[in-house]
N, C-alpha and C positions, 0 to 999 in steps of 0.2 A: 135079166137074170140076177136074183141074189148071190151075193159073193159067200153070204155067211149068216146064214138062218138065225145064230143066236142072237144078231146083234135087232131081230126084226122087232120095232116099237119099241124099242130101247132110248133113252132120252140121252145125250149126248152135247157135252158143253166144248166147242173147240177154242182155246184162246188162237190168236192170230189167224183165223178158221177159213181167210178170204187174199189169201197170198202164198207165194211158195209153196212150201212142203204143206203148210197148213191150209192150203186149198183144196191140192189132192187129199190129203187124208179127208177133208169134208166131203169129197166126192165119193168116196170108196164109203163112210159111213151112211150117206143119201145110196148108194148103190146096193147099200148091205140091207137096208127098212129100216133104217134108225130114224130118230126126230133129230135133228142137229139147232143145236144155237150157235150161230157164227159169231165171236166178237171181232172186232177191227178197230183199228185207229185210223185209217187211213184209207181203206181198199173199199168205199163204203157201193160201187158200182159190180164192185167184183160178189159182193154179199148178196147185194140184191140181185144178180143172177143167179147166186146157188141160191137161191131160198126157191127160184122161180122154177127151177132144176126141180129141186126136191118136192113141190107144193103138184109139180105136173105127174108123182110117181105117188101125191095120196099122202103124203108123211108132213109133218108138221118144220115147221121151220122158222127162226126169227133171228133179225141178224141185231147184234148191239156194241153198239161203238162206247167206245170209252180208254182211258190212260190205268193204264193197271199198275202204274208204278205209284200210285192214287188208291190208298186205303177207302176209301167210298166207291170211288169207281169201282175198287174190282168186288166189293161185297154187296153194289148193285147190281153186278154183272150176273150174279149168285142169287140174287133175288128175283129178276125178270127170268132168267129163267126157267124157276121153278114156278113163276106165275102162266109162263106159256104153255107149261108140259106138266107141271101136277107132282113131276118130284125128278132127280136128275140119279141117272143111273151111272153113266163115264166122264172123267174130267180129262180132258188131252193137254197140256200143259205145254204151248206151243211157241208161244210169244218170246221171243227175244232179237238181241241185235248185236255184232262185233261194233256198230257205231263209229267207229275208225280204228285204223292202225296206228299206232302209238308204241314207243319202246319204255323201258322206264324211267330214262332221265326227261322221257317230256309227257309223262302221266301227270296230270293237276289234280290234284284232290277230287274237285269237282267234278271231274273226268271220271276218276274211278267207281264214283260213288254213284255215278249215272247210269257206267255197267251194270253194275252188283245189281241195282235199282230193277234195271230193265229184265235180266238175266233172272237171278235169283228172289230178290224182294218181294215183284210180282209175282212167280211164284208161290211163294209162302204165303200172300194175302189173299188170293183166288184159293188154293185147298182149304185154308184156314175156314172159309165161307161157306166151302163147297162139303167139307167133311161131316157136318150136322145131318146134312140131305143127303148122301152117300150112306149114311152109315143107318139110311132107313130102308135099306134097300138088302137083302137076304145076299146078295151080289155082286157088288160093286168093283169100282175098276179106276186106276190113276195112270198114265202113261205120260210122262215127262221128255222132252226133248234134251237132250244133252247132245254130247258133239264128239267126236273123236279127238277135237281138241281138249277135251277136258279129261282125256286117255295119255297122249303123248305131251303136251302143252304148249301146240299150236307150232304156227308160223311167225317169222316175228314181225313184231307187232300186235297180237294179239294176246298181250299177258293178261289184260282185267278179261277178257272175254274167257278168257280159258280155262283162268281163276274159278270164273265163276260158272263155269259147265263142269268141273270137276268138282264144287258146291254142291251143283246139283245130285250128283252121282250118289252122294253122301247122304242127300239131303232124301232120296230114295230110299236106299237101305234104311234109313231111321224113320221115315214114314211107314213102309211096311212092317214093319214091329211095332209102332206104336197105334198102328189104324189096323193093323190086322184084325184082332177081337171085336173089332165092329163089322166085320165082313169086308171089307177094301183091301184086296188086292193093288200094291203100287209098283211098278216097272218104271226103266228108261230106256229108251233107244238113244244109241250114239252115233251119226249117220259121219262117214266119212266126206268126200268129194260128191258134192250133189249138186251136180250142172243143171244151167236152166231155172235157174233162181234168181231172185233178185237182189239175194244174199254174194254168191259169188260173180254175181253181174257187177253189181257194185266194188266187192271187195279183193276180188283174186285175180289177177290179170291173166291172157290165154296162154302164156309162157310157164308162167306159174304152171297153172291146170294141165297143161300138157306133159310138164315134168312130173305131177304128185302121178297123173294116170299111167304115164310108164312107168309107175315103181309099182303097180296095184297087179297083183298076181295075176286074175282073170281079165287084165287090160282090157278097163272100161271104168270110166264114172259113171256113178248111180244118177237114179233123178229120183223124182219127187215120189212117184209109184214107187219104189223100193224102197221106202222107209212109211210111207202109207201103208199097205199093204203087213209089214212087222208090225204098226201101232195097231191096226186090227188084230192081229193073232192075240195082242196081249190082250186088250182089251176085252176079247171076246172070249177068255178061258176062263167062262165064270165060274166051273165047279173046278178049277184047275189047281194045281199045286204053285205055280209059279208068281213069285214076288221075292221084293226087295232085288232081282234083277239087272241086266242093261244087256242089253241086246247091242253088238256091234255091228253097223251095217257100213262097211267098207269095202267089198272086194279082195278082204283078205289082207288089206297094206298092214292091219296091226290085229290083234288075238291073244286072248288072255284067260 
């Protein structure tokens, strides 16, 4: 059953496309008829079963590995794409990483400059690539990942991550005003507490997590589907009024 007609033969670029949050949302856009390009660094088994997913429902699919903190990498990532599919209609803007907890008397240069990098930088050089092909398209659509961290400013230890998801927030609002006149629509979501990842597997212990989800109104953490499922709506409100946005998807813990 399609989730959402508009997105049907739609061509659709996901960074991090084959892990966490950025797997389901690759799943919910394979579920909607879109063509997906998975990139990945890492998850290169996980891609090739969404491709394999998507390829058995009729819809096109190719998965491409590469370092997006890497001006080539991520303006090849932009170019195979549009060799696979003919022109790219959504950029999901997925890829990032907290990289560790760190406070800031033991942040190293090097340290900070590998957030930003990972977080923000690759951002900027994947739309930068992507915005040529976007803006040939009567409809076009950007949905960037941010965080709730980059709302309240985290937990400690995570200043450069938080830094740089509150970057992004910015870095939305001034995309849609300046890609508006081309037809690009840009949005962020900023997912709170999202269990079942290998974001908080790694980084948030179950004490932690148990404390953030007793202070969450509707006590519960999110997962992965409940911030898929939002990068959908925006992506998919092509004749829509809405941009330069950010969507909070928390539970309610914060609201603005």
């Amino acid at each position: 059953m399609k989730i959402n007609d508009k997105l049907t033969d739609k061509n659709v670029l996901i960074t991090a496309g084959a892990q966490g949050i950025g797997e389901s949302i690759t799943k919910h856009f394979i579920d909607s008829g879109a063509n997906v390009a998975i990139h990945y660094f890492s998850s290169a088994d996980t891609a090739n079963q969404l491709i394999k997913y998507a390829t058995s429902k009729g819809q096109k699919a190719v998965a491409i590995s590469g370092d997006l903190t890497k001006e080539v990498d991520a303006n090849t990532l932009v170019e195979k794409t549009v060799e696979a599919f003919g022109s790219l209609d959504i950029l999901i803007n997925n890829a990032g990483s907290l990289v560790a907890r760190r406070l800031l008397n033991d942040i190293e240069t090097e340290f900070w400059r590998r957030v930003m990098d990972i977080n923000l930088t690759s951002m900027m050089f994947v739309t930068r690539a992507a915005s040529p092909y976007l803006a040939k398209k009567d409809n076009s659509s950007i949905v960037n990942l941010a965080s709730l961290a980059g709302r309240k400013g985290g937990h400690p230890g995570s200043l450069a991550y938080s830094t740089s998801k509150g970057a992004i927030l910015t870095l939305t609002r001034a995309l849609s005003t300046e890609l508006g006149p081309q037809g690009t629509r840009v949005n962020a979501v900023a997912p709170g507490l999202i269990l079942g990842t290998s974001f908080h597997n790694t980084h948030t212990t179950k004490e932690s997590a148990a404390a953030t989800t007793a202070g969450i109104p509707i006590q519960r953490a999110g997962n992965a589907d409940d911030v898929a499922r939002a990068v959908l709506y925006l992506a998919s409100e092509y004749d829509g009024f809405i941009t330069g946005a950010t969507l909070d998807i928390n539970g309610g813990v914060y609201n603005m």
